[in-house]
C-alpha positions in Angstrom: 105.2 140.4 147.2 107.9 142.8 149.4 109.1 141.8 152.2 108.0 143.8 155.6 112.2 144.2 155.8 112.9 145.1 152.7 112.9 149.0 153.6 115.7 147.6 156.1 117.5 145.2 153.4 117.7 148.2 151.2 119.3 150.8 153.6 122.1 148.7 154.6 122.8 147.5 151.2 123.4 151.3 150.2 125.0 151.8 153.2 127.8 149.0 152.2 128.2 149.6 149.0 128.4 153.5 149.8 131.0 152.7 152.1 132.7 150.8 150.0 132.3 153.5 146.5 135.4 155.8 147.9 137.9 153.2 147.6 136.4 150.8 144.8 138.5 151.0 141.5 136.5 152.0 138.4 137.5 151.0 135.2 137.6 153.2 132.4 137.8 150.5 129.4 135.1 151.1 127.2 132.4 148.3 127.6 132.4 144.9 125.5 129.3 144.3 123.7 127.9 141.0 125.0 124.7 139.6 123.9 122.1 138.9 126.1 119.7 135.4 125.2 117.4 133.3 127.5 118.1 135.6 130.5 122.1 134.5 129.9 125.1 136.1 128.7 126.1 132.7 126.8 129.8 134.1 125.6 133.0 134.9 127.3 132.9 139.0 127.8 137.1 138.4 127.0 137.1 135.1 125.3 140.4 134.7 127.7 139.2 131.7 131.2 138.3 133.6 134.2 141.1 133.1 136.8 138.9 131.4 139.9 141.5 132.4 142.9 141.0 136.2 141.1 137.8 136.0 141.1 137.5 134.5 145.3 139.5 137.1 146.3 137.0 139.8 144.4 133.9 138.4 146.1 135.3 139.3 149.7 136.9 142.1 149.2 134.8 144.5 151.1 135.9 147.5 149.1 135.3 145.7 145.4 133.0 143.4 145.1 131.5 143.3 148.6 129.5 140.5 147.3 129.6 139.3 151.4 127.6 142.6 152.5 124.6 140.5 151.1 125.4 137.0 150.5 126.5 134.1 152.4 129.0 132.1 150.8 131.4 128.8 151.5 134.5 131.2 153.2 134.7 130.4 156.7 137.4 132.9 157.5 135.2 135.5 156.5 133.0 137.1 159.2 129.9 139.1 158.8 128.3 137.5 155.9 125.2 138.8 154.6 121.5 137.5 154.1 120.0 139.5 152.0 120.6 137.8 148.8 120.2 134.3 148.2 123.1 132.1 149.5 125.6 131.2 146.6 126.6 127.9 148.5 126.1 125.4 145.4 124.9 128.5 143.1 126.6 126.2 140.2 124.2 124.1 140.4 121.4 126.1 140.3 122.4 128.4 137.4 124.6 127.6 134.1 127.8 130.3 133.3 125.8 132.6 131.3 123.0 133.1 133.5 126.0 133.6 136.5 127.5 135.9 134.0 124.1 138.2 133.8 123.4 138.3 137.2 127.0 139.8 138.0 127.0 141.6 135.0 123.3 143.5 135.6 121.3 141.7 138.0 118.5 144.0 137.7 118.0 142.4 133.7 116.9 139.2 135.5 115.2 140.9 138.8 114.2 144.9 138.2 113.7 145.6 141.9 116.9 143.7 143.1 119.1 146.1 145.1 122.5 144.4 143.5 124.9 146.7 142.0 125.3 146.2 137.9 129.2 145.3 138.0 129.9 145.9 134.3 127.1 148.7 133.5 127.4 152.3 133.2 124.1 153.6 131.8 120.9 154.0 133.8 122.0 153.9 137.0 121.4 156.3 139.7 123.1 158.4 142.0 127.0 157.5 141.1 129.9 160.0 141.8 131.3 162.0 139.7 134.4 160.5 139.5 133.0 157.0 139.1 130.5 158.0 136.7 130.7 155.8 133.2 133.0 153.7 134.7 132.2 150.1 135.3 133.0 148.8 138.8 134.6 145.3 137.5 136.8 145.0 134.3 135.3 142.6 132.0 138.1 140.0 132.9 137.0 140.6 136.8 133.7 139.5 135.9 135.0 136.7 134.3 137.3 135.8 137.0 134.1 136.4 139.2 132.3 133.7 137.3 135.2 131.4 137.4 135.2 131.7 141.1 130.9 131.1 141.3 131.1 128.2 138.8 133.5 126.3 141.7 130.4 126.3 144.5 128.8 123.0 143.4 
């Protein structure tokens, strides 16, 4: 069932991450293959730890991952934290690695109409520029370091 908001949830999540698209860094490393089973991404995308303190300083910064224009998470000193996703307090507890890894990888595998941005996908999408355009917005280490950093909120 949709929300009576979700017109308004929508807007301003394009409007974030469109803000946010000018400065992001692409990265033009062709793609790992990864494997996707039981709604997971079971293995490593590097086989190399995700660096945690890497990965924290992704999630808030408003012009990478932005992962705070929609989700609350445990970082006091950082205002204006969003709603619209679910809050990722304790989100290690909820979900293993692998299915933390899918979600940042390509949320929409898990949830079709969910307005988070694929991380580490290039095909299908919609409405990317130009310059930006086959390139994934995290390096497959940044979405490792990304779920290093996620697997700390027990």
């Amino acid at each position: 069932m949709s929300s009576p908001h979700r017109g308004q949830r929508v807007a301003v999540v394009a409007l974030a991450f469109a803000l946010a698209a000018p400065i992001a860094a692409a990265h033009a490393d062709p793609l790992v293959h990864y494997d996707v089973v039981d709604k997971a991404i079971p293995q490593s995308l590097t086989g190399v730890p995700g660096d945690p303190a890497n990965g924290r300083k992704l999630v808030i910064d408003r012009a990478r991952g932005n992962c705070l224009a929609c989700h609350e998470m445990p970082i006091p000193e950082q205002d204006f934290q969003g709603t619209i996703g679910p809050d990722l307090k304790g989100v290690a507890d909820r979900l293993t690695e692998g299915q933390l890894r899918l979600r940042v990888v390509d949320a929409k595998a898990i949830t079709p109409d969910s307005v988070m941005p694929a991380f580490y996908r290039t095909d299908g999408l919609y409405r990317v520029a130009d310059k930006l355009a086959g390139k994934p917005i995290f390096s497959a280490q940044e979405v490792e370091d990304v779920v290093a950093y996620l697997e700390t909120l027990k």
